[in-house]
C-alpha positions as a Markdown table, in Angstrom:
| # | Residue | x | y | z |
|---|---|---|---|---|
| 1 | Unk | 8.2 | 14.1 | 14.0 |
| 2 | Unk | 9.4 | 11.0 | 15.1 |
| 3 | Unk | 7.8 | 7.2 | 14.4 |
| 4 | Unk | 5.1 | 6.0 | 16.0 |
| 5 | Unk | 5.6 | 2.3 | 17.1 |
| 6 | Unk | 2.5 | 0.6 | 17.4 |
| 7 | Unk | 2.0 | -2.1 | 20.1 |
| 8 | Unk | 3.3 | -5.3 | 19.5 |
| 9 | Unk | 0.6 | -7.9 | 19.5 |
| 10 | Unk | -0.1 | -10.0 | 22.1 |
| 11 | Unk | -2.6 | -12.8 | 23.0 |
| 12 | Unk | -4.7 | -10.3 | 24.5 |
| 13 | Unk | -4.8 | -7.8 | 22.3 |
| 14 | Unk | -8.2 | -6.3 | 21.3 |
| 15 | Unk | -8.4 | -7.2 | 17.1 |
| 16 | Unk | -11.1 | -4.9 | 15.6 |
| 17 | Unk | -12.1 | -6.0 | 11.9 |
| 18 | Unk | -13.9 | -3.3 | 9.6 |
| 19 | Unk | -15.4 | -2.7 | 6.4 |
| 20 | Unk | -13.8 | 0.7 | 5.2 |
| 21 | Unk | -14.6 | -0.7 | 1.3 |
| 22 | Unk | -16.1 | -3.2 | -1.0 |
| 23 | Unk | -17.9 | -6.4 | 0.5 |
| 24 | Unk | -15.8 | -9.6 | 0.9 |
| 25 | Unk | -16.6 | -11.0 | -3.0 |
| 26 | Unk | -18.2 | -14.4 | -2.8 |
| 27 | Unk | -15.4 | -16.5 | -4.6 |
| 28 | Unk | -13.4 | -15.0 | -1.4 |
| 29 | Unk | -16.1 | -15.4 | 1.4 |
| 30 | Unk | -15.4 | -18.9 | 2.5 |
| 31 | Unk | -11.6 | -18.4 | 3.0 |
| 32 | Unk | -12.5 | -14.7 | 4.4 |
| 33 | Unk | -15.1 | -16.8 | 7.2 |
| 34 | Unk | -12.3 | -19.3 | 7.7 |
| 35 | Unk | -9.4 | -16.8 | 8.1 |
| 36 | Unk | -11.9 | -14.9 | 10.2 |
| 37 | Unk | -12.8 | -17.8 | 12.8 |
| 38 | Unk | -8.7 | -18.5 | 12.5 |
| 39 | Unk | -8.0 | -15.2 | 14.2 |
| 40 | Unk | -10.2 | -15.8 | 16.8 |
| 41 | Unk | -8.6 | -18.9 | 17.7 |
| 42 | Unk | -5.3 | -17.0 | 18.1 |
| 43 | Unk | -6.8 | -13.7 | 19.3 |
| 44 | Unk | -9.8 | -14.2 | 21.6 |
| 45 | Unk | -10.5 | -10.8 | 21.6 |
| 46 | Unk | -11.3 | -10.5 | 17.9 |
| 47 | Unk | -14.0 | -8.6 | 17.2 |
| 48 | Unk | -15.7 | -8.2 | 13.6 |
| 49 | Unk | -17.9 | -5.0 | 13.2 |
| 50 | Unk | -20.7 | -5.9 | 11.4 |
| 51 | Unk | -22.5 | -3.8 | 8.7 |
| 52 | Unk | -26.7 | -2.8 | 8.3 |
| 53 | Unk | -26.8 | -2.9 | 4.3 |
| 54 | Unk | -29.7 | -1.1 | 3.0 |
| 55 | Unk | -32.0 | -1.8 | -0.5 |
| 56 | Unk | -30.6 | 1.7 | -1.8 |
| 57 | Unk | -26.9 | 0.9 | -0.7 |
| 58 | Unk | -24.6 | 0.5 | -3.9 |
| 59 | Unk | -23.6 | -3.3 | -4.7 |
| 60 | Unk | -19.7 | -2.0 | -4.7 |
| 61 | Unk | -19.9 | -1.3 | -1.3 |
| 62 | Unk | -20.0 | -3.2 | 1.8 |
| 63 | Unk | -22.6 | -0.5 | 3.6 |
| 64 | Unk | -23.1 | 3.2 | 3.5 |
| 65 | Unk | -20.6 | 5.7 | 3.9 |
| 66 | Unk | -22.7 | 6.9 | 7.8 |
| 67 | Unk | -22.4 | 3.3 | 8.4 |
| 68 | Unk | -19.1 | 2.4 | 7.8 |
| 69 | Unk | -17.5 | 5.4 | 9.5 |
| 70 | Unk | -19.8 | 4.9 | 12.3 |
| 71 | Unk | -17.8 | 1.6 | 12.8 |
| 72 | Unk | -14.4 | 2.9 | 11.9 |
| 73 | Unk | -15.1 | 5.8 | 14.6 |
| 74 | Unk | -16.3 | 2.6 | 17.2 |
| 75 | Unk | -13.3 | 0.2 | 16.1 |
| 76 | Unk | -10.8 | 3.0 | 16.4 |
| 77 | Unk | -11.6 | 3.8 | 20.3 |
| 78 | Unk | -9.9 | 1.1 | 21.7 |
| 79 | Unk | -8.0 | -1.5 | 18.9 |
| 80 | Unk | -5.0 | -2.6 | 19.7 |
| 81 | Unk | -5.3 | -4.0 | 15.7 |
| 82 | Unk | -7.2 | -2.1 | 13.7 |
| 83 | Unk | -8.0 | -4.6 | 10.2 |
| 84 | Unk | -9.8 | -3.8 | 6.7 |
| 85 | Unk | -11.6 | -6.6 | 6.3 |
| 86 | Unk | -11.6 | -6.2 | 2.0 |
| 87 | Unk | -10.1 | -3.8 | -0.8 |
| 88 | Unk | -12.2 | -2.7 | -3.8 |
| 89 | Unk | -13.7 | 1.4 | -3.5 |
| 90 | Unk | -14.0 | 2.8 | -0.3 |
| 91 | Unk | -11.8 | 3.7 | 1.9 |
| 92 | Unk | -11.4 | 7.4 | 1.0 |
| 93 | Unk | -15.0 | 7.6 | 1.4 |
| 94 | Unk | -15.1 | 7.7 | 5.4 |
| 95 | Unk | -11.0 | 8.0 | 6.0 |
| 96 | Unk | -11.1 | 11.9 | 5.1 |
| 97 | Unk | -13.7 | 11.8 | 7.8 |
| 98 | Unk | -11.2 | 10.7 | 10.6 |
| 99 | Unk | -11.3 | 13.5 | 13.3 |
| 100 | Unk | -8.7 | 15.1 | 15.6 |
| 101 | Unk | -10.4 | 12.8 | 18.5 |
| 102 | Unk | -9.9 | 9.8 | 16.4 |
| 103 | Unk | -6.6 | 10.8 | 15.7 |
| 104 | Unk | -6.0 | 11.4 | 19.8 |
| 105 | Unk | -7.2 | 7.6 | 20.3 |
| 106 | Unk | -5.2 | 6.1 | 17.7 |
| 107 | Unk | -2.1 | 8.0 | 18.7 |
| 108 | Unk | -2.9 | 6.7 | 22.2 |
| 109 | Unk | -3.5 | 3.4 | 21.7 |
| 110 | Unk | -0.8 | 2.8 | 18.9 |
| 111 | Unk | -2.7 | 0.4 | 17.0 |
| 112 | Unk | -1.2 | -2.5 | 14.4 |
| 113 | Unk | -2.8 | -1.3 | 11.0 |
| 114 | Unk | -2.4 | -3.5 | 7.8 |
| 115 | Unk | -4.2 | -2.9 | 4.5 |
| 116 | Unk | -4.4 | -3.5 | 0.8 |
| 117 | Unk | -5.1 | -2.3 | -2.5 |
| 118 | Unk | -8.0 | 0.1 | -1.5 |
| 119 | Unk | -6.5 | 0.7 | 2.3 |
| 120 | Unk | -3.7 | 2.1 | 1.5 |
| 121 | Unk | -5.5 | 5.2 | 1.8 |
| 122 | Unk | -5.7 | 4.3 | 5.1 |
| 123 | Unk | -2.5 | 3.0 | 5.8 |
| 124 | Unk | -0.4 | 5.9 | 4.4 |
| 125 | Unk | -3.0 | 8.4 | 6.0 |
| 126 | Unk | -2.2 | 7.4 | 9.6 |
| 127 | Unk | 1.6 | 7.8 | 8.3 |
| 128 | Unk | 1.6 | 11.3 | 7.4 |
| 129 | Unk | -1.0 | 12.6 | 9.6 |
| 130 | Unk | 0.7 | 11.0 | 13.3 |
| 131 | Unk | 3.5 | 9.1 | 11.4 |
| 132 | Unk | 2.3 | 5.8 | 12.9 |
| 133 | Unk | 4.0 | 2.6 | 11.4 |
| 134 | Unk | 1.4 | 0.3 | 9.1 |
| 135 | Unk | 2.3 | -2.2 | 7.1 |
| 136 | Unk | 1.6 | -3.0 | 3.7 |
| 137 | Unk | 0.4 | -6.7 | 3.6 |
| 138 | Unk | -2.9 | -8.5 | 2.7 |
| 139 | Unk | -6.6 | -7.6 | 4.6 |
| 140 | Unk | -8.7 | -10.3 | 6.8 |
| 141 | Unk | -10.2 | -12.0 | 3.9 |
| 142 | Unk | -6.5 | -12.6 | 2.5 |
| 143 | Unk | -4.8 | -13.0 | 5.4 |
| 144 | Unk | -3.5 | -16.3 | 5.6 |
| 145 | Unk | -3.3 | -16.7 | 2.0 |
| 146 | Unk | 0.3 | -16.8 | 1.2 |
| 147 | Unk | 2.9 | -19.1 | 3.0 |
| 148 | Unk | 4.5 | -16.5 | 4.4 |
| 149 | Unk | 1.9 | -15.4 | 6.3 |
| 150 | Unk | 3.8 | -16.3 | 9.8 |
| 151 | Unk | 6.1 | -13.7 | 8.7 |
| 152 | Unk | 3.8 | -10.9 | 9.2 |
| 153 | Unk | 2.8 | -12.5 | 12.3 |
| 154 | Unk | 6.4 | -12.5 | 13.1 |
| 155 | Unk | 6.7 | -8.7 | 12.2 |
| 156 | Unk | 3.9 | -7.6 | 14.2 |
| 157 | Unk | 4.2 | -9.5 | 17.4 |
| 158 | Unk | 7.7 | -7.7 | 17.7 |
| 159 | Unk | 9.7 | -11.1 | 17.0 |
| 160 | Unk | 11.2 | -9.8 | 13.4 |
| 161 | Unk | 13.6 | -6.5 | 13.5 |
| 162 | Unk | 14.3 | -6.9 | 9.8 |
| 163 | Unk | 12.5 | -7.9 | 6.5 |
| 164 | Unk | 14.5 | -8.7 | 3.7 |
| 165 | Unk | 13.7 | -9.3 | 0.1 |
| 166 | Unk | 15.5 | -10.4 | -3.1 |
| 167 | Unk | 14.3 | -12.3 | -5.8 |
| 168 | Unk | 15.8 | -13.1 | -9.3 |
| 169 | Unk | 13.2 | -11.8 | -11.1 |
| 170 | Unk | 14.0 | -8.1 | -9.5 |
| 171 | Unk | 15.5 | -5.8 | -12.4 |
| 172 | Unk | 16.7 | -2.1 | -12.5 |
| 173 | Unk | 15.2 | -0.1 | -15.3 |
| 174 | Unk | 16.8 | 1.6 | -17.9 |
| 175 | Unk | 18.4 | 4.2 | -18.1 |
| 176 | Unk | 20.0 | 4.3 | -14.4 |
| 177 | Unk | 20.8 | 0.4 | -13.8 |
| 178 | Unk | 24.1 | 1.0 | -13.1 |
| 179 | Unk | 23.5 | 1.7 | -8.7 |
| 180 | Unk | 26.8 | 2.1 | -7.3 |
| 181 | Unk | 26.3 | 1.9 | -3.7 |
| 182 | Unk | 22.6 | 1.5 | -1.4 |
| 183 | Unk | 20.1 | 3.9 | -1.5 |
| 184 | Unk | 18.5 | 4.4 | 2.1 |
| 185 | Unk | 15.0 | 6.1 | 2.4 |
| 186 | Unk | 11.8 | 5.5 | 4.2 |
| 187 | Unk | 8.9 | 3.2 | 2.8 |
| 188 | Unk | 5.2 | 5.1 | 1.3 |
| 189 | Unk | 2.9 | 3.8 | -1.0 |
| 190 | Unk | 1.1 | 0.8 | -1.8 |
| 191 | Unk | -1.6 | 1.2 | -4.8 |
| 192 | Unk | -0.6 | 3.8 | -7.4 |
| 193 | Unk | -4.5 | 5.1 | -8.1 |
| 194 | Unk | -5.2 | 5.2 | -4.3 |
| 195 | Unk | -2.2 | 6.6 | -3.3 |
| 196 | Unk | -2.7 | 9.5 | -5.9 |
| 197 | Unk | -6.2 | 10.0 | -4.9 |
| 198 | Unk | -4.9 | 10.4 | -1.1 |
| 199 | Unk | -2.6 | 13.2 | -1.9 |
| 200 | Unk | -5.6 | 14.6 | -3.5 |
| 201 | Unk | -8.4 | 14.0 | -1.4 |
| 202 | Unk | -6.8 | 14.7 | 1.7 |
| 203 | Unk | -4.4 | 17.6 | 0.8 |
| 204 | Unk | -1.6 | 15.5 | 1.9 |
| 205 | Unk | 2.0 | 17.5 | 0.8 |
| 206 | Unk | 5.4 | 16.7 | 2.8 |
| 207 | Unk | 7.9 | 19.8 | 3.3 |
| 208 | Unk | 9.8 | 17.1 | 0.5 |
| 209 | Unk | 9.9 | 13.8 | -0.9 |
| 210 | Unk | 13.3 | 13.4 | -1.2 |
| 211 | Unk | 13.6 | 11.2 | 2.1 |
| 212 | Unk | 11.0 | 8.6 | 0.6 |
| 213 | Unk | 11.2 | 5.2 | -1.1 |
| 214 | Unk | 7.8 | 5.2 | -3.2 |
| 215 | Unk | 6.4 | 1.3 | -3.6 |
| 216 | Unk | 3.8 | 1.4 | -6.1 |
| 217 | Unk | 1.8 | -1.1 | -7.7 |
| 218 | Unk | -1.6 | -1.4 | -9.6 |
| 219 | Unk | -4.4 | -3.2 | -11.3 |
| 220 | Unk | -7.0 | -2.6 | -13.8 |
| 221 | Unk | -5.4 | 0.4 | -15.5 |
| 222 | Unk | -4.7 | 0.9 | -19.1 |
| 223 | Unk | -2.3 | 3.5 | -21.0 |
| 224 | Unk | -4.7 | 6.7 | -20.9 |
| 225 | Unk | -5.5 | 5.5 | -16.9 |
| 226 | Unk | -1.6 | 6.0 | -15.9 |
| 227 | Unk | -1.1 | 8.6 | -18.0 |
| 228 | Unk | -3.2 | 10.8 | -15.8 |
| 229 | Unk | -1.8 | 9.4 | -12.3 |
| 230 | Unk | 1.5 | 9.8 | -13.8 |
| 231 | Unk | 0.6 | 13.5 | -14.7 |
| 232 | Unk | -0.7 | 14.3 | -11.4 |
| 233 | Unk | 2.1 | 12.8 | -9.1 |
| 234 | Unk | 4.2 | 14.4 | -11.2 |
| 235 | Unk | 2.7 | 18.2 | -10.5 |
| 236 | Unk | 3.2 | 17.2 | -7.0 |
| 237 | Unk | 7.0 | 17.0 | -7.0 |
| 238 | Unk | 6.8 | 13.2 | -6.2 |
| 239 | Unk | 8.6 | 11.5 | -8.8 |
| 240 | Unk | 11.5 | 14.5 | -9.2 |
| 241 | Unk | 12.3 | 14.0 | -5.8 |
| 242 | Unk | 11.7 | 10.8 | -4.5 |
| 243 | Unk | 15.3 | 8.6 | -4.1 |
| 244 | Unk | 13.7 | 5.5 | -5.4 |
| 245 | Unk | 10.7 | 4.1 | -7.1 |
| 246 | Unk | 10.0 | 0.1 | -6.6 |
| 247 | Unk | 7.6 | -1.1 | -8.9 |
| 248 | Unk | 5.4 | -3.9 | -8.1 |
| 249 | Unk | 3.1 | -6.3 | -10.3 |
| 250 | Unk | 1.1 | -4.0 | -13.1 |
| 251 | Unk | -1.7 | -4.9 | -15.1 |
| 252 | Unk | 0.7 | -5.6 | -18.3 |
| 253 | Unk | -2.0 | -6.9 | -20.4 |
| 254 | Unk | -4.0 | -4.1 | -20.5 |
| 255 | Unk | -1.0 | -1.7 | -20.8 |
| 256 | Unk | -0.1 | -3.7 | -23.6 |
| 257 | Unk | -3.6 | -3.7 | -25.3 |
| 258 | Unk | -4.5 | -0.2 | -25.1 |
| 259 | Unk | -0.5 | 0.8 | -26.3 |
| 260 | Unk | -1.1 | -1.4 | -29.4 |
| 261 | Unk | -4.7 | 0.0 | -30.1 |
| 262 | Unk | -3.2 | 3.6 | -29.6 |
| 263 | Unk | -0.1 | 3.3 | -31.7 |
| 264 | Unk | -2.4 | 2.0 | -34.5 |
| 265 | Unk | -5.0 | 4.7 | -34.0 |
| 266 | Unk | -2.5 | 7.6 | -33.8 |
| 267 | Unk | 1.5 | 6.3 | -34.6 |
| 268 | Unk | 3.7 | 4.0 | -36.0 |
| 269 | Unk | 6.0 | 3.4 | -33.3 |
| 270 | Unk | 6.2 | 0.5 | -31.3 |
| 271 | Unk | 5.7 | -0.4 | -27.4 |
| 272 | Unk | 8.4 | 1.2 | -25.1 |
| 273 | Unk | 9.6 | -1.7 | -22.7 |
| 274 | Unk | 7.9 | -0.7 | -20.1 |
| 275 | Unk | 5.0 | 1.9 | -19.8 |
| 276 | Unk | 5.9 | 3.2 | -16.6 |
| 277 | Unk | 9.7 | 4.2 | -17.7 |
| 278 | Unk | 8.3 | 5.6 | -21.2 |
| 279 | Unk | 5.2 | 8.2 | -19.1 |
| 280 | Unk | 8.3 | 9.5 | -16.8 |
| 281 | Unk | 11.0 | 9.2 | -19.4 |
| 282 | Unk | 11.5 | 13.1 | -19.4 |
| 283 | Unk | 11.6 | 13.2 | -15.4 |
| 284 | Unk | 14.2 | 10.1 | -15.7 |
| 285 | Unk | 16.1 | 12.6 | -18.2 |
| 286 | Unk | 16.3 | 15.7 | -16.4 |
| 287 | Unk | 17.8 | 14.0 | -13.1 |
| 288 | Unk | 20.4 | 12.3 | -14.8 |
| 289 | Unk | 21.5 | 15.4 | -16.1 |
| 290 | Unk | 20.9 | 16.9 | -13.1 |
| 291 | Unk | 23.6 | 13.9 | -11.5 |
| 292 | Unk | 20.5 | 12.6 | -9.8 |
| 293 | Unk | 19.2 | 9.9 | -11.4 |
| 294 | Unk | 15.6 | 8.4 | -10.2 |
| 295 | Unk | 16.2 | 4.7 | -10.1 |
| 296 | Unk | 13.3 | 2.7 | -10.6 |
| 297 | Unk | 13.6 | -1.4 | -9.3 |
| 298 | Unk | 10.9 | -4.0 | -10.5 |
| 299 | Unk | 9.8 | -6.8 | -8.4 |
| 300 | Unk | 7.3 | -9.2 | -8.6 |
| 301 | Unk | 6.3 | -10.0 | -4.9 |
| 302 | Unk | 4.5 | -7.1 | -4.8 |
| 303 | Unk | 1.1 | -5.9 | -5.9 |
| 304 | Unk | -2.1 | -8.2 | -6.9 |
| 305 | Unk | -1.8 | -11.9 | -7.9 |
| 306 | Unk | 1.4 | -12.3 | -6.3 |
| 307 | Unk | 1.9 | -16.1 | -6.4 |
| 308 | Unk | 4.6 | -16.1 | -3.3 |
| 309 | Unk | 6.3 | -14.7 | -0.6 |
| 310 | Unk | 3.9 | -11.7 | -0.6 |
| 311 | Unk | 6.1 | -8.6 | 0.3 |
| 312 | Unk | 5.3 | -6.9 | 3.4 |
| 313 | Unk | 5.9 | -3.3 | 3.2 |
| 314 | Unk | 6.3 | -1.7 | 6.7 |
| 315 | Unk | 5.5 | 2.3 | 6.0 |
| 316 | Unk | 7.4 | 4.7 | 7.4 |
| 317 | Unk | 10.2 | 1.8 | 7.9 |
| 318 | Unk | 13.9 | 3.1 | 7.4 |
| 319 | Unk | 14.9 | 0.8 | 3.8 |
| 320 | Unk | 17.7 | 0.2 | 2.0 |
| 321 | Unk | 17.9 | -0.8 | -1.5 |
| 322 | Unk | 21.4 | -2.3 | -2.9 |
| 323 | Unk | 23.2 | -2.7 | -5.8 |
| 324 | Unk | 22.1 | -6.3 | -6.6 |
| 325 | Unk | 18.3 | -5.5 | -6.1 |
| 326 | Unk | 18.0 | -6.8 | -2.1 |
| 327 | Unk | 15.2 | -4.7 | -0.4 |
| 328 | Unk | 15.9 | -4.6 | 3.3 |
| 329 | Unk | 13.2 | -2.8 | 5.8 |
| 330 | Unk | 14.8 | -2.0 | 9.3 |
| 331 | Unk | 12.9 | -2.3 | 12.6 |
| 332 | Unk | 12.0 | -2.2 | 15.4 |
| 333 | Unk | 8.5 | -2.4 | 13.9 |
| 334 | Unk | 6.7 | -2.6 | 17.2 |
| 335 | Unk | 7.1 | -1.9 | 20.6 |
């Protein structure tokens, strides 16, 4: 099947802003109700779907699941930008709930789709399922948040054909370091737990991974959490197949604290350099014997609390990694 472009964005363009998750939390709200009434400036036609909370409704979420799908369903019938409005728990709620006619107006309408953290259900949903282009970057209440934010704008509007990335804080992990030439792939991912719980929730399972580039990133997880991610990405074929695996921004502290208290509870040895090499050091193994070694790049413009030029990640985006690190994502991206 071959990419679905989405529109490019235009003045007119219909912008349809949803809670799929969490509410907005209140130390984001007033930059979430500025960014909000920013939008509208630039996009008359910005529309924000609002949401009936209930007494019985859980805190953690922004409304019920009936009633944020409802709005989803509503938003989806005629967005020319469909935008999560916050991360948090969610999205998998009312996403495994898109149906065959949503799908028909979405493939219609080719809408721009963003998304973070919690939305990348959502993002690399409407990838496999009609393999519509998304893009990995901040939601409403983040939106303008970084400096780079005209970049996106950039991207979307049909003005960028190529994102490029490199940093010097961008490292190849041990044991395969040594890349030769580029690896080409395309771009899936976004948040590690999410992203597991997609594949899961969904039944999501390509004829192969080998033509993917898997960004991953996370927050809030300790040792024991990974371990079982790791585990069950690994029973999926995912990281024995993929060509690359770019690692974003991880929650190092708490790796770091739960690997100290286990290694006193149960061992003597010491903390590997980096948990996620150390949980798929026997994958990393068998491919280099097998003269195809999984390389694995860290960066650290990508993930939560990234402090600048916020990496926009266009899914389903042909990508080349090279030698020295540079992360290129080749467009069009819209049409």
């Amino acid at each position: 099947m071959n990419i679905l472009l989405p529109k490019k964005l235009t003045p007119k363009s219909k912008v349809n802003l949803v809670h799929t998750s969490s509410p907005v939390d209140p130390s984001d709200l007033k930059d979430f109700v500025a960014y909000t009434e920013r939008l509208k400036k630039m996009y008359p036609n910005t529309k924000l779907f609002e949401v009936n909370r209930k007494n019985l409704d859980p805190r953690y979420l922004s409304a019920s699941e009936n009633e944020r799908l409802r709005n989803l369903k509503r938003a989806i019938r005629d967005a020319n930008w469909l935008a999560p409005i916050y991360g948090g728990t969610g999205c998998a709620d009312i996403v495994r709930y898109i149906s065959k006619e949503d799908r028909s107006y979405i493939r219609k309408n080719r809408p721009i789709v963003n998304g973070f953290s919690d939305t990348t259900f959502l993002l690399n949903y409407l990838y496999f399922k009609l393999r519509l282009m998304t893009f990995h970057y901040e939601n409403i209440a983040g939106l303008f948040y970084h400096k780079n934010n005209h970049d996106f704008f950039d991207v979307i509007t049909g003005k960028k054909q190529e994102i490029s990335y490199l940093r010097p804080a961008y490292t190849w992990l041990s044991p395969n370091a040594g890349l030769q030439e580029p690896i080409q792939g395309i771009a899936i991912g976004g948040n590690l737990e999410t992203f597991r719980d997609l594949l899961d929730i969904c039944q999501i399972k390509p004829r192969s991974w080998e033509e993917y580039i898997l960004f991953i990133e996370d927050i809030d997880l300790d040792v024991e959490d990974l371990h079982r991610i790791i585990i069950s990405l690994d029973q999926k074929g995912v990281f024995m197949h993929v060509k690359a695996v770019v690692l974003g921004i991880m929650n190092e502290k708490s790796f770091t604290k739960s690997w100290l208290k286990l290694s006193k509870d149960f061992t003597n040895e010491s903390m590997t350099d980096h948990m996620f090499e150390y949980l798929i050091s026997d994958v990393i193994e068998e491919r280099t014997e097998d003269r195809d070694p999984l390389y694995i790049l860290k960066v650290d413009n990508f993930g939560h609390h990234v402090k600048d030029q916020m990496m926009i990640i266009p899914i389903g985006a042909k990508t080349t990694i090279e030698p020295n690190g540079r992360i290129t994502f080749h467009g069009p991206f819209v049409e």
